[in-house]
C-alpha positions in Angstrom: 111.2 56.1 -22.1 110.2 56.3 -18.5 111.1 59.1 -16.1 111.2 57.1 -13.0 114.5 57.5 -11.1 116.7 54.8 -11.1 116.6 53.2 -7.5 118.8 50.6 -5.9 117.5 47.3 -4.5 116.8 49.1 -0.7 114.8 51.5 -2.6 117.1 54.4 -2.6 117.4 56.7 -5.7 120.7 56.5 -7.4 122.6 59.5 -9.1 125.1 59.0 -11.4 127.6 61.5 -12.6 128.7 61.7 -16.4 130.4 64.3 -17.9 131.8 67.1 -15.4 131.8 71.0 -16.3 134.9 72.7 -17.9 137.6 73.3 -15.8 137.3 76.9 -14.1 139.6 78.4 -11.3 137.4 79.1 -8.1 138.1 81.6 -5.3 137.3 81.2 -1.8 134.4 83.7 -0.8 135.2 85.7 2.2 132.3 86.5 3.9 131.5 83.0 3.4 134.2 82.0 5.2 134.3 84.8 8.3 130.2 83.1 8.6 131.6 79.5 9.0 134.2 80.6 11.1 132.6 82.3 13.6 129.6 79.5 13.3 132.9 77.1 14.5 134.1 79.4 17.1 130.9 79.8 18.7 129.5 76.5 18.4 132.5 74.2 18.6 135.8 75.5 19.8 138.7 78.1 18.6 139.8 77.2 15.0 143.4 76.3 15.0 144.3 76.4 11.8 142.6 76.3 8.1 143.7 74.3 5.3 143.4 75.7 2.1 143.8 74.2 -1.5 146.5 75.2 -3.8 144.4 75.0 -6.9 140.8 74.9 -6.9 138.9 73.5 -9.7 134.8 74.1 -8.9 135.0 75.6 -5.7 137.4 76.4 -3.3 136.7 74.1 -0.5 139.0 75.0 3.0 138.8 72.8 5.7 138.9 74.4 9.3 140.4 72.3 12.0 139.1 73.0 15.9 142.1 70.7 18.2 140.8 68.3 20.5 140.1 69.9 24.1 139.6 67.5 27.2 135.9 69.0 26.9 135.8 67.9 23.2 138.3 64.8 22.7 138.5 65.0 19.1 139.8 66.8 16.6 136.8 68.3 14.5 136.9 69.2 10.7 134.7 71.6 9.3 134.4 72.8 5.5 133.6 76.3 4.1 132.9 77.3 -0.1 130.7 74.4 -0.6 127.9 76.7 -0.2 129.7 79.6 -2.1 127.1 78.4 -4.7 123.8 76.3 -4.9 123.9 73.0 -5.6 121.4 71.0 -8.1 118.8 69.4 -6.8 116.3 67.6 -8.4 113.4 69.2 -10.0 110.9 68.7 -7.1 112.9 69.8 -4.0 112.9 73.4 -3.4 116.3 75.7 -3.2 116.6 75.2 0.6 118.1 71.9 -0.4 120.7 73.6 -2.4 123.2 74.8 0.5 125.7 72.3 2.6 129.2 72.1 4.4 130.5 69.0 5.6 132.0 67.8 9.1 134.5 65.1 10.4 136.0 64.4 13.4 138.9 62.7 14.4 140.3 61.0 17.1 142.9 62.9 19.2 146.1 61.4 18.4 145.3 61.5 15.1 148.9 63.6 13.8 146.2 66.2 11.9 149.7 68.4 11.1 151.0 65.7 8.9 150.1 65.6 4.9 151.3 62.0 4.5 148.9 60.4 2.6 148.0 57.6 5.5 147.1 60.7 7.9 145.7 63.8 5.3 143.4 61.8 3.5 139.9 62.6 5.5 141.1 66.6 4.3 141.3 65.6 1.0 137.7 63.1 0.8 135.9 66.5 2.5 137.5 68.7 -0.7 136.4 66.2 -3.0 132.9 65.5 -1.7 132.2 69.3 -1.3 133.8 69.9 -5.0 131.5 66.9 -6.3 128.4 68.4 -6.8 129.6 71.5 -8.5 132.2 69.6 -11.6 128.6 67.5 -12.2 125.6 70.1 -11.6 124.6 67.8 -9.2 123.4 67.1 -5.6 124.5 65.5 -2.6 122.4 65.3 0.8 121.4 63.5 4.1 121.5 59.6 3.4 123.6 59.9 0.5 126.2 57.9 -0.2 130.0 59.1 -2.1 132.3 56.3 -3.3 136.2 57.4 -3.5 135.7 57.4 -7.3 134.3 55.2 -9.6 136.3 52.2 -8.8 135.4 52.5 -4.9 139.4 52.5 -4.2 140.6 52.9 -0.3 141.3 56.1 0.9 144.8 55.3 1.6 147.3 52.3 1.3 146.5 51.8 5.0 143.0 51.7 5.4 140.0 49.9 3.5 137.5 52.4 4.2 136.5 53.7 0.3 133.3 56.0 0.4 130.8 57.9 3.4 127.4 58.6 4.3 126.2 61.6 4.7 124.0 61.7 8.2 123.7 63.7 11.0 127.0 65.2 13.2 126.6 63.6 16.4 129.6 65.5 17.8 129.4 69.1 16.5 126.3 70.2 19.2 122.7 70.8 18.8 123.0 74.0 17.4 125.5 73.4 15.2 123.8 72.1 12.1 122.3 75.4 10.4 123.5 78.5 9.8 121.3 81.8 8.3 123.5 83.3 6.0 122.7 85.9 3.3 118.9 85.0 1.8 119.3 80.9 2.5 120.2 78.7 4.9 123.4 76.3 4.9 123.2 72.9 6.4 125.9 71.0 8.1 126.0 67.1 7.6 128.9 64.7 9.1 130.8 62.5 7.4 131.0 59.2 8.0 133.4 56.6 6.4 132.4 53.4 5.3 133.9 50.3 3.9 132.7 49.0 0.7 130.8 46.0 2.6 128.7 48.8 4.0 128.2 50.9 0.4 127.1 47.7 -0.8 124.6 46.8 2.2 123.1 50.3 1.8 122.5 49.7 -1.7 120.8 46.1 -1.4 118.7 47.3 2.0 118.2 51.0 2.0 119.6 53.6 4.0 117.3 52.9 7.4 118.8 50.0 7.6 122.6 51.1 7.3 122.2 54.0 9.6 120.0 51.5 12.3 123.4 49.4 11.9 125.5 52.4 12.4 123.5 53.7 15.5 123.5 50.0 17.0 127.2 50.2 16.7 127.5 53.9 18.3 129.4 54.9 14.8 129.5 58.4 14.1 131.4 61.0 11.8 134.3 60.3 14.5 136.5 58.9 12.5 137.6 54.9 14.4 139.9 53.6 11.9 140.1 50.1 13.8 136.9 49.5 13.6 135.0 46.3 12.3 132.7 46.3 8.9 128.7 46.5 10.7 127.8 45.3 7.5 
């Protein structure tokens, strides 16, 4: 049997997730969190308020909110307890691939105060992408791609966006995207929504050619949820 990856038509490997850990309560780790915070508050803006999750299965992912300024017009999401733990990389990638929080942003009258579905979901598709890799002893990095689920469904009943990329935060500042903490490094990586149209051109032509699509049409981890498929 060979050991070649499996790889999509663009070329990209493709991980798959099977069966997920036992179920096991997770804690949010403080100092973790006083690192990410101050990392936000020195690199991004005063964090309003924190989001945490009533029950966490994996890891205990919070999501810290910075409110739009008229500096920064945008509300920016930022996740801590991802890293509370290494992820699982493959075999030939070293540990310093093992350590990540994610990032969002969203536009400034987006009601961020509101848990209606329609409004709360980008909080609840960072938890789930930061919880991923640690129910499967898996991986997730730059150019990756996370469907909502294994049926690619919509985020919410208002909106056909159904998975993300993970690329580069255009909007959180140049020094933004690492942060030393203990004896490893954590890396920040935005998140970008995409429709299925786009999951599916990423698969048949490879990430350069999504994310040369996504830079043509200035798309970023700001969340626009009117805009048009690029695919």
């Amino acid at each position: 049997m060979s050991d070649e990856p499996e790889r999509s038509p663009g070329g990209d490997e493709i991980y798959r997730y099977s069966e997920s850990r036992e179920f096991e309560i997770a804690i949010g780790d403080l100092d973790l969190i006083d690192a990410v915070s101050e990392h936000i508050e020195t690199h991004i803006g005063e964090i309003a308020f924190v989001l945490h999750p009533i029950i966490s299965e994996h890891a205990h992912i919070d999501v810290h909110v910075v409110e739009a300024t008229e500096e920064r017009p945008w509300h920016t999401l930022v996740t801590s307890g991802m890293s509370a733990r290494p992820m699982t990389p493959p075999d030939d990638l070293g540990p310093e691939h093992s350590y990540l929080e994610l990032t969002m942003a969203l536009p400034p009258d987006w009601p961020i105060r509101h848990r209606d579905r329609r409004h709360y979901w980008p909080f609840q598709f960072l938890q789930f992408i930061g919880t991923l890799p640690h129910e499967y002893d898996s991986w997730v990095w730059l150019g990756h791609t996370i469907s909502n689920g294994p049926d690619s469904e919509p985020l919410a009943e208002d909106t056909e966006f159904c998975g993300a990329l993970l690329w580069y935060p255009e909007h959180a500042g140049p020094d933004f995207s690492s942060l030393a903490h203990g004896d490893h490094t954590i890396f920040f990586l935005g998140v970008y929504p995409l429709f299925m149209a786009e999951m599916d051109f990423k698969l048949e032509h490879g990430t350069e050619a999504l994310t040369d699509r996504l830079e043509a049409a200035a798309i970023t981890e700001l969340l626009n949820p009117t805009r048009p498929t690029i695919a």
